[in-house]
C-alpha positions in Angstrom: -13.5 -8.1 -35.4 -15.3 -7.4 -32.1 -14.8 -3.9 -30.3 -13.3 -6.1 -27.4 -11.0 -7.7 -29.8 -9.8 -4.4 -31.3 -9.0 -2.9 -28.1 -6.5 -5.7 -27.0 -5.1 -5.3 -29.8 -4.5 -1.8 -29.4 -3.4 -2.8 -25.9 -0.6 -5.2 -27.2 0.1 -2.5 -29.9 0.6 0.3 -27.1 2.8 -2.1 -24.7 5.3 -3.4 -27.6 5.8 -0.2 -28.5 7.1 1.6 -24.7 9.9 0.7 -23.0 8.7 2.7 -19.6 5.7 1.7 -18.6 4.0 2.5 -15.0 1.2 0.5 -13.7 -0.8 3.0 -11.1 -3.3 -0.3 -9.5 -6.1 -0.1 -7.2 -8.0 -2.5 -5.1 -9.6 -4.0 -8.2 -6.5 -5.6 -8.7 -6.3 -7.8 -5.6 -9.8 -8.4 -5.4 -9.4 -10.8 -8.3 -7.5 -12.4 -5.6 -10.5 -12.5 -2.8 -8.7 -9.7 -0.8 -11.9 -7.7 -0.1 -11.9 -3.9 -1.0 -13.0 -1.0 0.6 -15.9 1.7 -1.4 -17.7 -1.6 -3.4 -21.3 -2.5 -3.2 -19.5 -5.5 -1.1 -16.9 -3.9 0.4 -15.2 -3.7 4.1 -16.8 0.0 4.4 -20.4 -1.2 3.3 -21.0 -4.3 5.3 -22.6 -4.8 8.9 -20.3 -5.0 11.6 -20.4 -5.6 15.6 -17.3 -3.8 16.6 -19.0 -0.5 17.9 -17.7 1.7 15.4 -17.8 2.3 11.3 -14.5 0.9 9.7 -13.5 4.8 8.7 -12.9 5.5 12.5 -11.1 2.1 13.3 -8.6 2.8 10.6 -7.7 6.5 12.2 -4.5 7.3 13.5 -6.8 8.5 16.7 -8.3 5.1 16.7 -4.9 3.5 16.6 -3.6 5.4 19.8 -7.2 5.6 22.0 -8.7 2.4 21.1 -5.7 -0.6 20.0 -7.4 -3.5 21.0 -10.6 -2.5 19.2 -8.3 -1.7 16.6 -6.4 -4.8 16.2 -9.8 -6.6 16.4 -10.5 -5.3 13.2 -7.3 -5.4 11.7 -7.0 -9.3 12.1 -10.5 -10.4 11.3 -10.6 -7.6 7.8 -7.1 -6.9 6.6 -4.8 -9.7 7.7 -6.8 -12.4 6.0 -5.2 -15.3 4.6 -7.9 -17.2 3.2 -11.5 -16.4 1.5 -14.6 -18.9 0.6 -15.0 -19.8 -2.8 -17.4 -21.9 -4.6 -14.6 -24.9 -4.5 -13.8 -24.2 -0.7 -11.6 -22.5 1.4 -8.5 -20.7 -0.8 -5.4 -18.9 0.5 -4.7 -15.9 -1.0 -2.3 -15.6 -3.8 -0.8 -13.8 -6.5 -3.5 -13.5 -9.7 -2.9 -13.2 -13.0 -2.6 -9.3 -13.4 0.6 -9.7 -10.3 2.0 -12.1 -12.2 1.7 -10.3 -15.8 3.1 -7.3 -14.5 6.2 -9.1 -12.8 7.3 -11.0 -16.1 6.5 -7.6 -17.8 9.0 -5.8 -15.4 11.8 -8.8 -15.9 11.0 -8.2 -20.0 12.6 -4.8 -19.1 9.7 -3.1 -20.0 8.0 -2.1 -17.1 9.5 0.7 -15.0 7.4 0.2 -11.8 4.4 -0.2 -10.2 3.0 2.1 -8.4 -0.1 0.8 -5.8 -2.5 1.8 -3.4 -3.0 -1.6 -1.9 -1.2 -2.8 0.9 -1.5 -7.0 0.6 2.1 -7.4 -1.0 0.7 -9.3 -3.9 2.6 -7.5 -6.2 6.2 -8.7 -4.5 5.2 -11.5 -4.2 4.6 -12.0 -7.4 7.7 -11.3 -8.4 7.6 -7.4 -8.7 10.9 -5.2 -7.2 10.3 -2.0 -8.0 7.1 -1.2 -6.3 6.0 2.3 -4.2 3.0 1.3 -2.0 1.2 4.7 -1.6 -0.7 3.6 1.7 2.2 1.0 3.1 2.0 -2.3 3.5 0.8 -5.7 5.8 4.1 -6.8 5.0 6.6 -4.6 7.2 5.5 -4.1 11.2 7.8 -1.1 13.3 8.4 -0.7 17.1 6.9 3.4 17.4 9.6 3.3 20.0 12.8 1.6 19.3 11.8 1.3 15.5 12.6 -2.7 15.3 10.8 -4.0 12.3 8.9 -6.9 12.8 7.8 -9.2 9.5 4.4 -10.4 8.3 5.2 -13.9 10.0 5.8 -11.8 13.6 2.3 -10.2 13.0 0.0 -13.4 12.1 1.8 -15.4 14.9 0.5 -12.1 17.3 -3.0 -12.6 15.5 -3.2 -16.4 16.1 -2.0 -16.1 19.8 -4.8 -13.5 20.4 -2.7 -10.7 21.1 -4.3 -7.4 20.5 -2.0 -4.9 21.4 1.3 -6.1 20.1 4.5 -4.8 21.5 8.3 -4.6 20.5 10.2 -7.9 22.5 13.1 -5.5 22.4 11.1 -2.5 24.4 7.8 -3.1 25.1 7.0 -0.3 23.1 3.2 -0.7 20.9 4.2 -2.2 17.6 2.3 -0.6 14.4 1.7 -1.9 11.1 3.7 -0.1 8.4 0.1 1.3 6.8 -1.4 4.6 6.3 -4.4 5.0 8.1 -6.7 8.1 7.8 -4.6 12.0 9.7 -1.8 10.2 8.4 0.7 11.3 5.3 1.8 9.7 3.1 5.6 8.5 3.2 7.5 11.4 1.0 10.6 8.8 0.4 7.5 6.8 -1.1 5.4 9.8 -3.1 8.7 10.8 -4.9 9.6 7.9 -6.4 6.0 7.1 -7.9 5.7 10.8 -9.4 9.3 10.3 -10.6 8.1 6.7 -11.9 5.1 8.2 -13.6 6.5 11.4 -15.0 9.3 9.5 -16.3 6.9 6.4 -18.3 6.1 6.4 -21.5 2.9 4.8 -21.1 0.9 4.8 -17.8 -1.7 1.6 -17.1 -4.0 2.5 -14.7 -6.2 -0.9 -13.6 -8.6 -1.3 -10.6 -9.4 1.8 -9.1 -12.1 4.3 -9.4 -9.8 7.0 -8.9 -11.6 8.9 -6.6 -9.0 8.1 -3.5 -6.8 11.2 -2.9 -4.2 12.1 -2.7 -3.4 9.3 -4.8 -5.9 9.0 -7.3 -3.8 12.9 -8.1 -0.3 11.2 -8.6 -1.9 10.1 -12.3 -1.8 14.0 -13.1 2.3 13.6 -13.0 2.0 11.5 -16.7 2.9 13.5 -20.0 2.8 11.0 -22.4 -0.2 9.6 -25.1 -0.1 6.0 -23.9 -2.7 6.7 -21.1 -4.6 3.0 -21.0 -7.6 2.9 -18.1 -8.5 -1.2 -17.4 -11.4 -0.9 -14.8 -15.1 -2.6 -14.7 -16.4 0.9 -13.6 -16.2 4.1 -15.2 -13.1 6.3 -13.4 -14.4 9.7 -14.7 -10.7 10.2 -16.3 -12.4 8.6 -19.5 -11.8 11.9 -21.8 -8.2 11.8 -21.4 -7.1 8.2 -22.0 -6.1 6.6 -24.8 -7.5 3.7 -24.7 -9.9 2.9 -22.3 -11.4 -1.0 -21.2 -14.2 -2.1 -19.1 -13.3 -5.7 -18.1 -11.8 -7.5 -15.5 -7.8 -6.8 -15.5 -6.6 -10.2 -15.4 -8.6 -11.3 -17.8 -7.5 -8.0 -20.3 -3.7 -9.2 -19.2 -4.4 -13.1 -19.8 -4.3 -11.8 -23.7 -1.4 -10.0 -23.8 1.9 -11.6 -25.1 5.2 -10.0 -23.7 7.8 -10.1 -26.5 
């Protein structure tokens, strides 16, 4: 039996024996998807751009308040994308198979929660409900005035009208994407839950991250059990204290497991 084998093995061993599991998912997870990441050879912070000013600064809270239209140029033309060239064509973006594993695995009654820094929504709509989104989410919109929440829909109809600097039709205050951009905490309603989550499970996935974003990366610290399972191409450098630890791609690892 191959060592590849052996460890999905393990893997199916590990998940059929816990009845809390907590998936802690990166960007790795959605890029199976063609939602671009950010620290990759590839990724939004390493390609050439004409806007004036690195990706880093445009996703500032400063940035946000001095510079919105710059801001929202970005945001439209990187993060709200809704489809991505593939060999066959042009695809919109949908769930993959690691969203959709983890949704049945969660309606099984054996997944606790997921707990992700990616803000797409994949995971929901997928299927998943009990999800803490570190860094927030495309999905939800907010009046910084009035606080009306505005939907996905409201935001990609200001994108395709050309509106860059949105505002709330109840009082014209700036409307702001529910996301967490850099001098901005995270939301503590949000951090408790996922340290709760993963303190709680007994057995922690962690998929699609290099671990090296904080202060999430941290929240994996909050685990106490011996189920710790790392699915990533790259090495994480938290190696020495998993379990079980796979180099593939994690739809492919979860395309071989069978949820009983």
């Amino acid at each position: 039996m191959s060592e590849d084998n052996e460890k999905i093995m393990k893997l199916q061993e590990m998940i059929d024996q816990s009845e809390r599991i907590v998936f802690f998912g990166g960007a790795g997870v959605s890029t199976e998807s063609g939602v671009p990441d950010f620290r990759s050879e590839n990724g939004l912070y390493n390609q050439k751009y004409d806007y004036g000013y690195p990706p880093e600064t445009m996703l500032s809270h400063t940035f946000w308040v001095s510079h919105r239209k710059e801001f929202f140029r970005f945001y439209y033309e990187r993060i709200l994308v809704e489809e991505v060239d593939t060999p066959s064509g042009r695809k919109k973006i949908e769930p993959n198979a690691a969203h959709t594993f983890l949704a049945k695995l969660e309606e099984a009654g054996k997944l606790s929660a997921v707990v992700t820094q990616n803000i797409d929504g994949l995971h929901q709509k997928a299927g998943s409900k009990r999800v803490y989104e570190l860094h927030g989410t495309v999905m939800r919109n907010f009046c910084t005035k009035c606080h009306k929440e505005y939907d996905l829909d409201w935001m990609m109809g200001q994108k395709h009208k050309g509106i860059y600097e949105p505002v709330c039709e109840k009082c014209g205050a700036p409307v702001k994407p529910d996301v967490v951009l850099y001098e901005e905490g995270l939301d503590d309603d949000t951090v408790e839950g996922a340290v709760k989550a993963i303190r709680d499970a007994d057995m922690l996935i962690i998929g699609g991250t290099s671990l090296v974003v904080y202060p999430a990366a941290g929240f994996v610290n909050y685990y106490r059990g011996d189920r710790l399972v790392l699915i990533n191409k790259s090495l994480t450098g938290r190696e020495a204290e998993a379990n079980l630890v796979i180099n593939d791609s994690i739809g492919q690892v979860f395309s071989k497991i069978k949820i009983s």
